[in-house]
C-alpha positions, -999 to 999 in steps of 0.1 A, spaced: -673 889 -206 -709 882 -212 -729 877 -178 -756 852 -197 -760 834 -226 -787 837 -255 -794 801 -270 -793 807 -309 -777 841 -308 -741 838 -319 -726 841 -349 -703 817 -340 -690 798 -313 -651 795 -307 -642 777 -272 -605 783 -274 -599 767 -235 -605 733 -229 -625 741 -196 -640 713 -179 -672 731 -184 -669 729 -219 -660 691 -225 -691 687 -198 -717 705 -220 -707 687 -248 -706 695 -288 -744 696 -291 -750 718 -262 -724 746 -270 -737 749 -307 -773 754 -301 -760 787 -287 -754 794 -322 -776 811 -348 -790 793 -382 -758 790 -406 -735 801 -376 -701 780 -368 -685 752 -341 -649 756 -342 -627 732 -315 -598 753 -315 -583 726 -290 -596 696 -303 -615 686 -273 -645 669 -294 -646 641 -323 -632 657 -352 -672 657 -368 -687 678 -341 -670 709 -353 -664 725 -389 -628 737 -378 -605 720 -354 -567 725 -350 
């Protein structure tokens, strides 16, 4: 588990538990941990189907 988080420093971000945290941030908030060119995937389909470039 990572203790912090690095805005901009992911490859890619994968939430893959609809935590209450996560539907808080939002979208927008959870990808700026991402890099330039990295990828938003709502494995759970917690966000609007735009918001992410893979959903299930």
């Amino acid at each position: 588990m990572i203790g912090t988080l690095e805005v901009g420093a992911y490859d890619g971000i994968v939430p893959v538990v609809a935590h209450d945290t996560f539907r808080a941030a939002g979208p927008d908030a959870l990808r700026r941990y991402g890099c330039d060119g990295g990828v938003f995937c709502d494995l759970k389909s917690v966000f609007a189907r735009d918001d992410s470039y893979l959903r299930l």
